[in-house]
Backbone as a chain_set.jsonl record, in Angstrom:
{"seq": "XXXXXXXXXXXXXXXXXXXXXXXXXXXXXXXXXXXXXXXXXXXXXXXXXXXXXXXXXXXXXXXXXXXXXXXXXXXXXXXXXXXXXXXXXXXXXXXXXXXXXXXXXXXXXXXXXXXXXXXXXXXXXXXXXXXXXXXXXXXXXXXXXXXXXXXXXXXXXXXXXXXXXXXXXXXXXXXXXXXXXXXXXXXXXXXXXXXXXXXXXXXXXX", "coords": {"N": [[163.742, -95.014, 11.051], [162.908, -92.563, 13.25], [160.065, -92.512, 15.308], [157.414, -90.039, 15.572], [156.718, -88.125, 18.973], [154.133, -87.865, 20.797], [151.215, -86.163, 19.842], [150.756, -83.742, 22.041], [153.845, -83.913, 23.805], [154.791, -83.162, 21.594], [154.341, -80.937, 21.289], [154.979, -79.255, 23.294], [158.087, -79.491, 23.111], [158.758, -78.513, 21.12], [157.791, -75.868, 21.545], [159.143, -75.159, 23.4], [161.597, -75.023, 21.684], [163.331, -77.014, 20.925], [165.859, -78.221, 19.283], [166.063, -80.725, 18.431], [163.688, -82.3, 18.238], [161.848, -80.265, 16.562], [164.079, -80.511, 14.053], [163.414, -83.526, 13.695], [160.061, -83.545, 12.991], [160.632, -82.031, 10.566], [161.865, -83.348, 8.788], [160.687, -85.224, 8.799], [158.089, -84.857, 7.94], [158.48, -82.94, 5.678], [159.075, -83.56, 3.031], [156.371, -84.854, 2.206], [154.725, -81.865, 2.527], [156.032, -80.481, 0.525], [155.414, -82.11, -1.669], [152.944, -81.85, -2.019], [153.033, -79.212, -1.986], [153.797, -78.496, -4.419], [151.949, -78.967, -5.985], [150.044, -76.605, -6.568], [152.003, -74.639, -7.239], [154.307, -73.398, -9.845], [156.955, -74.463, -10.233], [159.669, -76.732, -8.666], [161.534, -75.835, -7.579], [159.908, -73.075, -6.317], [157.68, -75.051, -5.255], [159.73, -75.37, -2.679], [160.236, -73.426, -1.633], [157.534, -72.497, -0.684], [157.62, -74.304, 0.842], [159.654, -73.648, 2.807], [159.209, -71.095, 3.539], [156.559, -72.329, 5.507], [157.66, -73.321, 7.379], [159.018, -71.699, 8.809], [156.636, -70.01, 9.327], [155.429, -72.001, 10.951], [157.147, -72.312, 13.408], [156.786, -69.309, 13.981], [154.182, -69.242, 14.885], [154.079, -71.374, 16.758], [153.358, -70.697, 19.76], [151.054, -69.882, 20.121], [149.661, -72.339, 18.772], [146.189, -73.715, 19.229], [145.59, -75.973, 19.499], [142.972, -77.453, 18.5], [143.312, -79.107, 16.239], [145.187, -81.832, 15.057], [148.445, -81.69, 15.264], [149.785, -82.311, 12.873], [147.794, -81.784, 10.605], [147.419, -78.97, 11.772], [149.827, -78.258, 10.281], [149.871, -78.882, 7.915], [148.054, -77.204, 6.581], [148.559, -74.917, 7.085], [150.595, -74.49, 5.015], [149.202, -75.476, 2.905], [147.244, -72.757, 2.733], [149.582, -70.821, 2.251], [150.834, -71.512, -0.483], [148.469, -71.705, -2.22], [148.768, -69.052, -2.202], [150.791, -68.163, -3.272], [150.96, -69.642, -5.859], [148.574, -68.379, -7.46], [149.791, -65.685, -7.093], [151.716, -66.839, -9.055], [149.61, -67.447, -10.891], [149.005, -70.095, -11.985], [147.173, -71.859, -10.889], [144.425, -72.762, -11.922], [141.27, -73.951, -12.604], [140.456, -76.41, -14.692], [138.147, -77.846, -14.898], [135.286, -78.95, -12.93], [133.355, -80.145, -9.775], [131.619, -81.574, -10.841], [129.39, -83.061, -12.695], [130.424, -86.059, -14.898], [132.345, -88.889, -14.226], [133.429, -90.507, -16.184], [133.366, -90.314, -19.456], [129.729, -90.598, -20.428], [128.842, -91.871, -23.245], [130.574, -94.284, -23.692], [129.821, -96.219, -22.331], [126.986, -98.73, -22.797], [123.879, -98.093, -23.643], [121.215, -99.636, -24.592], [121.645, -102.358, -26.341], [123.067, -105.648, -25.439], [124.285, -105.371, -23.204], [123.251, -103.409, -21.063], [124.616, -100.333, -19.316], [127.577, -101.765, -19.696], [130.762, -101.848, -20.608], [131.498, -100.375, -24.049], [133.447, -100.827, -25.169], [136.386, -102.246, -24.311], [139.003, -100.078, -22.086], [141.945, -99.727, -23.032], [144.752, -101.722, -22.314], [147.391, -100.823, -20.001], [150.876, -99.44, -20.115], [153.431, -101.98, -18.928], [155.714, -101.397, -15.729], [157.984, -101.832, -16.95], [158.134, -101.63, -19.164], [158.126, -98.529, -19.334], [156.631, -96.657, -18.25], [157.091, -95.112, -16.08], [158.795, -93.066, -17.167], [160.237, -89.929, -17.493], [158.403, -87.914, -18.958], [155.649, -88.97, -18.495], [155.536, -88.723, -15.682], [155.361, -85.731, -16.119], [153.1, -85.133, -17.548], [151.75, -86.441, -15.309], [152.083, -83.936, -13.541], [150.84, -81.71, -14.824], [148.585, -82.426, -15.004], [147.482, -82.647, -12.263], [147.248, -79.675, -12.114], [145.608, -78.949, -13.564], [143.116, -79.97, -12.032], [140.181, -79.385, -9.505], [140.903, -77.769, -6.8], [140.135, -79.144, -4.035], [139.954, -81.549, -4.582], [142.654, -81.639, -5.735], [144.261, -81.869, -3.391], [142.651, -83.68, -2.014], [143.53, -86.12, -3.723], [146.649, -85.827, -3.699], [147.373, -86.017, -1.079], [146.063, -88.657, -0.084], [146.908, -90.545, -2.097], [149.343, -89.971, -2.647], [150.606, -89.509, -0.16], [149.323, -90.965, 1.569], [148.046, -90.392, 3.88], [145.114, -91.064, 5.52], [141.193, -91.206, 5.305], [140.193, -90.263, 6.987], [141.911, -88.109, 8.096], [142.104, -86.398, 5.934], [139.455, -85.503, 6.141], [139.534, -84.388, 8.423], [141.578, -81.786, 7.733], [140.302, -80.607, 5.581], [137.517, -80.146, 6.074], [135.418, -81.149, 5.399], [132.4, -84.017, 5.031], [132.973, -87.323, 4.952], [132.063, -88.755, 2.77], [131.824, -86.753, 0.784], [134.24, -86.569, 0.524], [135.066, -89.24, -0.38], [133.909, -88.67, -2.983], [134.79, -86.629, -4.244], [137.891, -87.551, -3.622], [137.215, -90.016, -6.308], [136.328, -88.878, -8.128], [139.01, -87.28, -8.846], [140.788, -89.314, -9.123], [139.139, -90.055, -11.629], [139.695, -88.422, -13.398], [142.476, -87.672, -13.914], [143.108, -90.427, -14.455], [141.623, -91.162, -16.691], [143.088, -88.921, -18.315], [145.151, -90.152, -18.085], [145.031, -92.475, -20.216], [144.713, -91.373, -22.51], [147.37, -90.792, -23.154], [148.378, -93.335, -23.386], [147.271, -94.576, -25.258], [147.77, -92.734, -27.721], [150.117, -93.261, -27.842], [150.532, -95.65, -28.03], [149.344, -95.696, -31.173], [151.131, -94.578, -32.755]], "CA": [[163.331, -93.643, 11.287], [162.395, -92.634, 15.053], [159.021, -91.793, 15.87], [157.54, -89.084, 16.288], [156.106, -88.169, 19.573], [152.31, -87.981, 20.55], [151.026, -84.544, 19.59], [151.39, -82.772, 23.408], [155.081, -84.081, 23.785], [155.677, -82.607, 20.397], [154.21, -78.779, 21.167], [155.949, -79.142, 24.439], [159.534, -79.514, 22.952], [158.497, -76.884, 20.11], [157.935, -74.329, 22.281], [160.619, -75.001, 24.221], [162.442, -74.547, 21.118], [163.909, -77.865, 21.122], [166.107, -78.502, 17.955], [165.919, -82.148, 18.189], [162.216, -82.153, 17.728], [161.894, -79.631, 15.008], [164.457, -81.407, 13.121], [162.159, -84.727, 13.698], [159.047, -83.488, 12.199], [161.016, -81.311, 9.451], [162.442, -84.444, 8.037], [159.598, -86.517, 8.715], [156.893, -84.042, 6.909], [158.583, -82.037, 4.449], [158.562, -84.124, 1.652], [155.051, -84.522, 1.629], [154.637, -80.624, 1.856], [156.592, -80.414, -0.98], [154.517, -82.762, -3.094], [151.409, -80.98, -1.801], [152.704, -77.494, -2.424], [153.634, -78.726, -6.26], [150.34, -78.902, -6.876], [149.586, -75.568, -6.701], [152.52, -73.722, -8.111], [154.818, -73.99, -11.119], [158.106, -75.285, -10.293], [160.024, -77.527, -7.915], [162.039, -74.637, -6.793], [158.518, -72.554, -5.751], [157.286, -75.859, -4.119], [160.864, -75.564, -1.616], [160.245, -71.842, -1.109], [156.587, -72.558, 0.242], [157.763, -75.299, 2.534], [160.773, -73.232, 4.117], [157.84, -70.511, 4.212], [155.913, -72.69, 5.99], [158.132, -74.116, 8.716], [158.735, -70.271, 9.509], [155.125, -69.697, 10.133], [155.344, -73.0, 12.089], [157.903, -71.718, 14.53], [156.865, -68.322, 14.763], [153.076, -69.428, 15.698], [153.744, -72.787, 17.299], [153.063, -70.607, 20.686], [149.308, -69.659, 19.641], [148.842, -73.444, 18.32], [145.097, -73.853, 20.042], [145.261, -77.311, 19.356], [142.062, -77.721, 18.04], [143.45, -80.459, 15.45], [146.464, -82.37, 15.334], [149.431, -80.492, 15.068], [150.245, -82.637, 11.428], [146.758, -80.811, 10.044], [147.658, -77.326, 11.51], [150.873, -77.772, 9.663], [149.396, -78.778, 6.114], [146.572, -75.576, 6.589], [149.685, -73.459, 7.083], [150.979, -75.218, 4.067], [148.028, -75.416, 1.772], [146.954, -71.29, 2.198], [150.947, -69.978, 1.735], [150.838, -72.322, -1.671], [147.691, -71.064, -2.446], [148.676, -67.464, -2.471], [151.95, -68.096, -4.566], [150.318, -70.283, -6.899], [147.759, -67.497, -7.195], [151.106, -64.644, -7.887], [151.949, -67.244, -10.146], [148.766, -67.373, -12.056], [149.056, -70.917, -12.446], [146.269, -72.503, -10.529], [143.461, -72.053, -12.635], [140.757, -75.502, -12.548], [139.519, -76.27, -16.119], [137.232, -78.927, -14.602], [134.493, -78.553, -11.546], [133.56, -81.644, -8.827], [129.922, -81.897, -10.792], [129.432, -83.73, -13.593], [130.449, -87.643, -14.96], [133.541, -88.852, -14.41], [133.253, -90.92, -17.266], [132.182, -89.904, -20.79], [128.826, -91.938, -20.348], [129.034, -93.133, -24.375], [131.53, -95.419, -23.638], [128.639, -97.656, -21.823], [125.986, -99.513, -23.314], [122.474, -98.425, -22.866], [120.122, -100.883, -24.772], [122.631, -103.571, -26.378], [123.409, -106.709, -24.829], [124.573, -105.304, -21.544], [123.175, -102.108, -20.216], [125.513, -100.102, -17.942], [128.874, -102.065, -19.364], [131.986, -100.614, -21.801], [131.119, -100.811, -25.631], [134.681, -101.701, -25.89], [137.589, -101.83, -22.859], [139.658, -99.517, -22.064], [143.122, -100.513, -23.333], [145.957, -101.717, -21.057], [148.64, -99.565, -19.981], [152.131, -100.616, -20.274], [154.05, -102.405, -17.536], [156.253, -100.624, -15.69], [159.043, -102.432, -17.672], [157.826, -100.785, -21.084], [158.383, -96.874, -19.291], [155.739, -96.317, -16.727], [157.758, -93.922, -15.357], [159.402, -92.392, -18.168], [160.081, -88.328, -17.263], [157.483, -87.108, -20.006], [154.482, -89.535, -17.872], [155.64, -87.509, -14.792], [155.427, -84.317, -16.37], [152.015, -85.503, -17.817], [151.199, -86.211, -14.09], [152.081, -83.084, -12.764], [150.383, -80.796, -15.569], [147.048, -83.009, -14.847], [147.238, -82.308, -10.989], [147.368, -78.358, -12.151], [144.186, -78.897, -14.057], [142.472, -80.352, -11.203], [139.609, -78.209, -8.8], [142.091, -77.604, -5.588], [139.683, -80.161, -3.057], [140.067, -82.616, -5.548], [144.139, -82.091, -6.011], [144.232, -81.966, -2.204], [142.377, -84.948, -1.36], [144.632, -86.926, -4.087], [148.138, -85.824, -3.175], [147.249, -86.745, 0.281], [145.291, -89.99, 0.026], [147.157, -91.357, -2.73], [150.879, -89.938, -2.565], [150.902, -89.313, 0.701], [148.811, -92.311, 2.325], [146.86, -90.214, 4.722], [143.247, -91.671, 5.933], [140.177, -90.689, 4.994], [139.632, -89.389, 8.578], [142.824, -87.24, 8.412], [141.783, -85.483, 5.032], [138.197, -84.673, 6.043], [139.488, -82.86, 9.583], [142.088, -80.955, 7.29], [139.65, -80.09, 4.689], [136.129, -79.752, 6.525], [134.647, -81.879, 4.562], [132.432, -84.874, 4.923], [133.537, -88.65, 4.592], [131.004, -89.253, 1.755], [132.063, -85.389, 0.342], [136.071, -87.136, 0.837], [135.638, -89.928, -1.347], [133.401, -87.861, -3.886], [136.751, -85.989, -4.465], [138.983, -88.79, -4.836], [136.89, -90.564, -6.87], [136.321, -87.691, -9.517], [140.157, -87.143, -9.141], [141.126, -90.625, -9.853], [138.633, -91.153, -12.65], [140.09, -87.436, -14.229], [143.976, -88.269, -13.77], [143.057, -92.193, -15.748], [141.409, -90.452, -18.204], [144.726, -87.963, -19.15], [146.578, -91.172, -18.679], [144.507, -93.112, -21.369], [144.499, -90.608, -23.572], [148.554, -90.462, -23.396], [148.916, -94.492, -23.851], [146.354, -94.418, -26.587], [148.373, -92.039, -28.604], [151.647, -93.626, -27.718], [150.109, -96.755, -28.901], [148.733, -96.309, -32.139], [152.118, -93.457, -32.652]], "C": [[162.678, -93.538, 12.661], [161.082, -91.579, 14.752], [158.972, -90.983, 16.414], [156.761, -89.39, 17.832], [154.972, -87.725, 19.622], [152.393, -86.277, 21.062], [151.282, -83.386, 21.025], [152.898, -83.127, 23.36], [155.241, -82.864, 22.719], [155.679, -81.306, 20.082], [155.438, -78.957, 21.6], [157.56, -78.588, 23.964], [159.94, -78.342, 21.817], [158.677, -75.401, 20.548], [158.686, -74.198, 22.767], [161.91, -74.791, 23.082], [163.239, -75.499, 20.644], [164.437, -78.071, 19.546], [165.845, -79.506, 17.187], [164.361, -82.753, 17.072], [161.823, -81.275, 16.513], [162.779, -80.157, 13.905], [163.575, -82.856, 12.51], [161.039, -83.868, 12.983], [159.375, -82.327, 10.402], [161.608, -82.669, 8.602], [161.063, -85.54, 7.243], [157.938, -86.102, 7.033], [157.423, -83.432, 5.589], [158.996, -82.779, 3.196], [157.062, -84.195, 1.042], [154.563, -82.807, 1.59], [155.234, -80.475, 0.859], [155.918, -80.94, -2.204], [153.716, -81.512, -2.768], [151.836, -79.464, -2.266], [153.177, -77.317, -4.158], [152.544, -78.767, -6.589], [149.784, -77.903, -7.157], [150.485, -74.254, -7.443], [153.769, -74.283, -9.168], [156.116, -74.773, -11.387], [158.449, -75.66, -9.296], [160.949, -76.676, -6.544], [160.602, -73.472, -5.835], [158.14, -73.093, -4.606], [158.799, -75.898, -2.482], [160.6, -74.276, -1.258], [159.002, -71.964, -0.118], [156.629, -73.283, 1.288], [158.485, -74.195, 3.594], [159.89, -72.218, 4.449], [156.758, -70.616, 5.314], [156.308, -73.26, 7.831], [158.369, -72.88, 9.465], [157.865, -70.197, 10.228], [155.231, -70.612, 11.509], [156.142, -72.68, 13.306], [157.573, -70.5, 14.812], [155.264, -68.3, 15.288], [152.844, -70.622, 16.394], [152.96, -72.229, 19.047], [151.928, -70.579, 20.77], [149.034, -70.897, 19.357], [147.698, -73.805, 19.823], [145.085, -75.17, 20.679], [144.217, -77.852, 18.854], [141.899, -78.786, 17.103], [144.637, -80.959, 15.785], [147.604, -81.871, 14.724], [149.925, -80.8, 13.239], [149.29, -81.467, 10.438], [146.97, -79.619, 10.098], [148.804, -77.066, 10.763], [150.754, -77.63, 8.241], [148.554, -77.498, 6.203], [147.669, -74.629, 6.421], [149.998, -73.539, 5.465], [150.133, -74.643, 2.22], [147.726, -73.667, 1.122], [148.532, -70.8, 1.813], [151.105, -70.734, 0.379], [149.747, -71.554, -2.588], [148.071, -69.464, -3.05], [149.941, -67.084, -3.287], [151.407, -68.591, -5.476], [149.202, -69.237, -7.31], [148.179, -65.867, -8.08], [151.371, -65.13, -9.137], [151.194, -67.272, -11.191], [148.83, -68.592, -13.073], [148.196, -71.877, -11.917], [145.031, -72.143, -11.241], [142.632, -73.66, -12.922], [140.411, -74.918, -13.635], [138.314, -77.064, -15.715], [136.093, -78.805, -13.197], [134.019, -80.046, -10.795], [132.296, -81.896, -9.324], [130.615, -82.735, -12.318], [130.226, -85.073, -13.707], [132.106, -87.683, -15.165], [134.461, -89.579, -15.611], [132.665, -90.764, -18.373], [131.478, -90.78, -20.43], [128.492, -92.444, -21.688], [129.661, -93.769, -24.359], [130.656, -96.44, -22.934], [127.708, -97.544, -22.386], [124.783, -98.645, -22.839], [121.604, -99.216, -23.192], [121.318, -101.862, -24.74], [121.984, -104.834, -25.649], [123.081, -106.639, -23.229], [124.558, -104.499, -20.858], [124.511, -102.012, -19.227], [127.298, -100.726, -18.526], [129.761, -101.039, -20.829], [131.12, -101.076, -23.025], [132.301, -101.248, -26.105], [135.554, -101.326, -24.25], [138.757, -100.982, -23.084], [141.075, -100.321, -22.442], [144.308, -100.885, -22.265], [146.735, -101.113, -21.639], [149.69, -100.303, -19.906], [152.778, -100.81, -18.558], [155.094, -101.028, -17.204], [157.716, -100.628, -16.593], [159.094, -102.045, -19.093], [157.508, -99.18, -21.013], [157.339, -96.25, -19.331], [156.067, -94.725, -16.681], [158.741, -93.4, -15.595], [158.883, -90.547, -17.787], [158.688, -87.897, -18.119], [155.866, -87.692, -19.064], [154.743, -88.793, -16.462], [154.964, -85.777, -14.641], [153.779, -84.155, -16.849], [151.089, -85.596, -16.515], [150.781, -84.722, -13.18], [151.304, -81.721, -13.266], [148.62, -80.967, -14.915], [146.436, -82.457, -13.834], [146.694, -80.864, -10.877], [146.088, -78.452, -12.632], [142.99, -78.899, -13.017], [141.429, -79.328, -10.313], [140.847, -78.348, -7.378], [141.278, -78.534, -4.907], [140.197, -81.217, -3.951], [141.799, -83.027, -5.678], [144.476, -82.398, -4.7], [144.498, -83.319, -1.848], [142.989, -86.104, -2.287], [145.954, -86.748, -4.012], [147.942, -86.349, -1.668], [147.031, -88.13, 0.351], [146.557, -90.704, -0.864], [149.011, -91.106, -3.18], [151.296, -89.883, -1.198], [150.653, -90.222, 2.144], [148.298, -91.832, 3.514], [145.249, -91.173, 4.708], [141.933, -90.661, 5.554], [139.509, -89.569, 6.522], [140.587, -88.128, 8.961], [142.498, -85.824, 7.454], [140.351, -84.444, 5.421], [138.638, -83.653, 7.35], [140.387, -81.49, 8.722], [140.966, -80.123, 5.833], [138.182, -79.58, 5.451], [134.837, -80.258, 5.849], [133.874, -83.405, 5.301], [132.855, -86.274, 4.772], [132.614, -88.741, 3.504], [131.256, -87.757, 0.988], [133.792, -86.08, -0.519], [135.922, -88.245, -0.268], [134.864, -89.822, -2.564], [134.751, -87.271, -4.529], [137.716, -86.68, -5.099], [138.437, -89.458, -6.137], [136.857, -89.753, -8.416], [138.026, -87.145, -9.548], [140.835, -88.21, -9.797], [140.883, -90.839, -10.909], [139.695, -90.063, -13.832], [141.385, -87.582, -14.871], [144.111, -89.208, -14.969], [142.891, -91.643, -17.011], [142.249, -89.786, -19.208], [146.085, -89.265, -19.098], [146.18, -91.892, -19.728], [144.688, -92.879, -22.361], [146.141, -90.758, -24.161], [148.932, -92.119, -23.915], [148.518, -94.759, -25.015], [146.874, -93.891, -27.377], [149.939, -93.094, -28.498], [151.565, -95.096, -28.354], [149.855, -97.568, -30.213], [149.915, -94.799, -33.113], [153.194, -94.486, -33.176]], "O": [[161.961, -94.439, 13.094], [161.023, -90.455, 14.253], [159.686, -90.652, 17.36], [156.267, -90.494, 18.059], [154.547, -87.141, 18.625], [152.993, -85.573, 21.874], [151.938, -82.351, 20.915], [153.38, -82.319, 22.566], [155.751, -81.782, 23.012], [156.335, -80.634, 19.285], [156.521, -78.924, 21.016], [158.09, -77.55, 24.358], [160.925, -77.616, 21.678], [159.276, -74.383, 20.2], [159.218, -73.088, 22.783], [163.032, -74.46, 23.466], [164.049, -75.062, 19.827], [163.609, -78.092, 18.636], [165.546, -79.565, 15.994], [164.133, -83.249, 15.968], [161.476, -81.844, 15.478], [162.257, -80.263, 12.795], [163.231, -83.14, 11.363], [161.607, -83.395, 11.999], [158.587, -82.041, 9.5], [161.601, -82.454, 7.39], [160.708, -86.11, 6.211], [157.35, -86.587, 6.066], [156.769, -83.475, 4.547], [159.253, -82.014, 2.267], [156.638, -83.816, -0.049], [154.002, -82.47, 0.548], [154.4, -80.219, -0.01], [155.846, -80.46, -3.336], [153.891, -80.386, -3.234], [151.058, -78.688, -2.821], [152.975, -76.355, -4.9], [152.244, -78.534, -7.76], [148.915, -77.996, -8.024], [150.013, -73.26, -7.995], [154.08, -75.472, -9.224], [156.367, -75.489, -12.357], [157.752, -75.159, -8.415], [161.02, -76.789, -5.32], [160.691, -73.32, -4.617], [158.081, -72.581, -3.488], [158.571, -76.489, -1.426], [160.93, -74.145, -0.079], [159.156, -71.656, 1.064], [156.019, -73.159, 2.35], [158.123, -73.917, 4.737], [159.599, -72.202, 5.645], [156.191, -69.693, 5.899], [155.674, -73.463, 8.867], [158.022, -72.836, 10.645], [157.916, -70.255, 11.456], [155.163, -70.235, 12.679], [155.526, -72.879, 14.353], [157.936, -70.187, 15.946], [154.985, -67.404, 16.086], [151.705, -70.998, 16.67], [152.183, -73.001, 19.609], [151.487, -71.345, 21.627], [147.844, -71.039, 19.637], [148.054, -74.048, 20.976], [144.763, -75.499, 21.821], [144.425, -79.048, 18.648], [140.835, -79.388, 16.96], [145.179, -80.553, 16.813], [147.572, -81.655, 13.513], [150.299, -79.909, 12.477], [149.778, -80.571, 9.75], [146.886, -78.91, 9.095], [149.036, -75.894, 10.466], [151.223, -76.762, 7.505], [148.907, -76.764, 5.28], [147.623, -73.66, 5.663], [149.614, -72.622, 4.739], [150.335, -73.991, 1.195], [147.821, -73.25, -0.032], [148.503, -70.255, 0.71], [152.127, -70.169, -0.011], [150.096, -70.879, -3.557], [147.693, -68.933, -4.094], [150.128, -66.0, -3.84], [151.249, -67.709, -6.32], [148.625, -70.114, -7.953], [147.612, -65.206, -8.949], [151.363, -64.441, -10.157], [151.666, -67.17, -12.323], [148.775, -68.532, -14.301], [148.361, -72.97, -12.458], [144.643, -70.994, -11.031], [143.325, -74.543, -13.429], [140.143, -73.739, -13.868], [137.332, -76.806, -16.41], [136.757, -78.323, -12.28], [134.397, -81.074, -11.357], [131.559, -82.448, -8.507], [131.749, -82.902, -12.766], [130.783, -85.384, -12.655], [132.861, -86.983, -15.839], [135.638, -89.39, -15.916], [131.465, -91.024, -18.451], [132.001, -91.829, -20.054], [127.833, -93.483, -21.642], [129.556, -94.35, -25.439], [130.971, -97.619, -23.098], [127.3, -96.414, -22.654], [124.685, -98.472, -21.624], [120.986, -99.717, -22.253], [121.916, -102.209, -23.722], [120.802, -105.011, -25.356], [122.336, -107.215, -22.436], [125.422, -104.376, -19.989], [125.171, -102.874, -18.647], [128.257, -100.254, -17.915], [129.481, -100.099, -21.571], [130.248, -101.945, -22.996], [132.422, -101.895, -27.146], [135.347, -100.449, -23.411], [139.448, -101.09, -24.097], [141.205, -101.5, -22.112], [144.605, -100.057, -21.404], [146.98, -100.82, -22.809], [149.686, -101.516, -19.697], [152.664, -100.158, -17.52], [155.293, -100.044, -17.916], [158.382, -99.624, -16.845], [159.995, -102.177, -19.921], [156.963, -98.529, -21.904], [157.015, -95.426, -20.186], [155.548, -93.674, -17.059], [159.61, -93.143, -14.762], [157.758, -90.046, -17.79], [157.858, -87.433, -17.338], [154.972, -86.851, -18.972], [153.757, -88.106, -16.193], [154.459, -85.055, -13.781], [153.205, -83.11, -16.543], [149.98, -85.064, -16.462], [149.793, -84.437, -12.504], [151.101, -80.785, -12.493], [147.8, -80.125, -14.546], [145.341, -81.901, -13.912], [145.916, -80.565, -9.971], [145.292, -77.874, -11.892], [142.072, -78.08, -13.056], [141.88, -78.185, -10.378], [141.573, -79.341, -7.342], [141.939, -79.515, -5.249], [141.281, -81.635, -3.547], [142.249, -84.172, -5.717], [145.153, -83.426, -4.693], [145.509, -83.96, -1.56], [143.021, -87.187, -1.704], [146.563, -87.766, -4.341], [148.657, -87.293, -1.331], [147.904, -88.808, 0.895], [147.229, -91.496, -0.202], [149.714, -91.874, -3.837], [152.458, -90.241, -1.006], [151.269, -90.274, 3.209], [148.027, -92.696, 4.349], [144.633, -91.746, 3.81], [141.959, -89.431, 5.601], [138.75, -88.631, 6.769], [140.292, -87.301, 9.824], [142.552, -84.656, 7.837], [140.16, -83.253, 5.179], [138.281, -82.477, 7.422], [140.029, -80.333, 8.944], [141.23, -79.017, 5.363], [137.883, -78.406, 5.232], [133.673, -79.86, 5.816], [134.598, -84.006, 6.094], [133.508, -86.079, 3.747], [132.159, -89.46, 4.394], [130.286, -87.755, 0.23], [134.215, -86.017, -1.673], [136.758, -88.144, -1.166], [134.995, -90.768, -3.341], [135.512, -87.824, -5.324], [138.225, -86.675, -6.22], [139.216, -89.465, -7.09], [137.316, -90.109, -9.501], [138.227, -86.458, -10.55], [141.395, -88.072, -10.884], [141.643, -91.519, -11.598], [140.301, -90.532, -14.796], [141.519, -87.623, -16.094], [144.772, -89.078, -15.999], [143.603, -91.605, -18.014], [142.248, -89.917, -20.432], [147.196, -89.381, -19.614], [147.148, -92.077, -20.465], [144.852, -93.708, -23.256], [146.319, -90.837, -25.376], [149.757, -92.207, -24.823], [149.307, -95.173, -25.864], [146.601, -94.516, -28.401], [150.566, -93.44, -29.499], [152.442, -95.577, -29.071], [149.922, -98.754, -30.536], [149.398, -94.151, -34.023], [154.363, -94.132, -33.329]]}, "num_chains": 1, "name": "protein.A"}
């Protein structure tokens, strides 16, 4: 896959209209917009409407780009609010959960006992991937979970953890802290495990 070029090159050839280059970062990015804009509305078809939505915007304000971040960031922001405001029509973003509180029931650890602070019993293992991991229905289980999620929280895990951004990339696109940034993931991660536990646990004793 050919690199892209470093963010001035890559207005440059934008504005100029250049096909080459807009093809290059339409290839390169729009899969991950696509995850990212599943997160916010209801079907797969939706998430393709907000991208081609998005690459619009991107061409018809690439002349105004200030620069103020890196052109990848002004493209997810475009991204993120046009998702937002379908997901929104759709009436399918709706958090059941908020970024306060434990990410762990805290009866599942000890407080006098033996061993303050540890499990009262371990969580159970999950199956390999060889015993259907990644069986459609654990997908669909994924993607319901993500919908649950507060929006910073679904954000900063489709990025970080499908998308393999940096912790330094999320906080300029969000405005957030580094110590805010892995507050987020961390209460996303533990939330996610938790709806997967719950699904092996049944499938287990099923």
């Amino acid at each position: 896959m050919d690199e892209l070029p470093v963010d001035g090159d890559l207005i440059r050839r934008l504005r100029d209209r250049d096909e080459s280059a807009f093809t290059l970062v339409l290839d390169r990015w729009s899969p991950g917009l696509r995850r990212l804009a599943r997160t916010f509305v209801s079907t797969d078809e939706s998430a393709a409407e907000v991208v081609q939505e998005t690459w619009l915007a991107v061409i018809e304000g690439i002349d105004r780009f200030e620069g103020r971040s890196s052109l990848r960031t002004w493209v997810y922001r475009i991204l993120t609010n046009t998702a937002k405001r379908r997901g929104s029509r759709e009436r399918r973003v709706v958090p059941i959960s908020s970024d306060d509180g434990p990410t762990v029931d805290p009866s599942r650890f000890q407080e006098d006992g033996p061993f303050p602070g540890h499990w009262w019993e371990f969580p159970p293992a999950w199956p390999t991937p060889e015993q259907g991991v990644l069986r459609h229905e654990v997908q669909e289980l994924l993607t319901q979970t993500l919908m649950q999620l507060p929006e910073r929280q679904r954000v900063v895990l489709a990025l970080r953890d499908a998308d393999g951004w940096s912790s330094e990339e999320v906080c300029e696109l969000l405005g957030v802290t580094a110590a805010n940034q892995r507050v987020l993931l961390h209460r996303a991660r533990a939330f996610v495990r938790g709806k997967l536990e719950q699904y092996y646990t049944q499938e287990a004793t099923s």
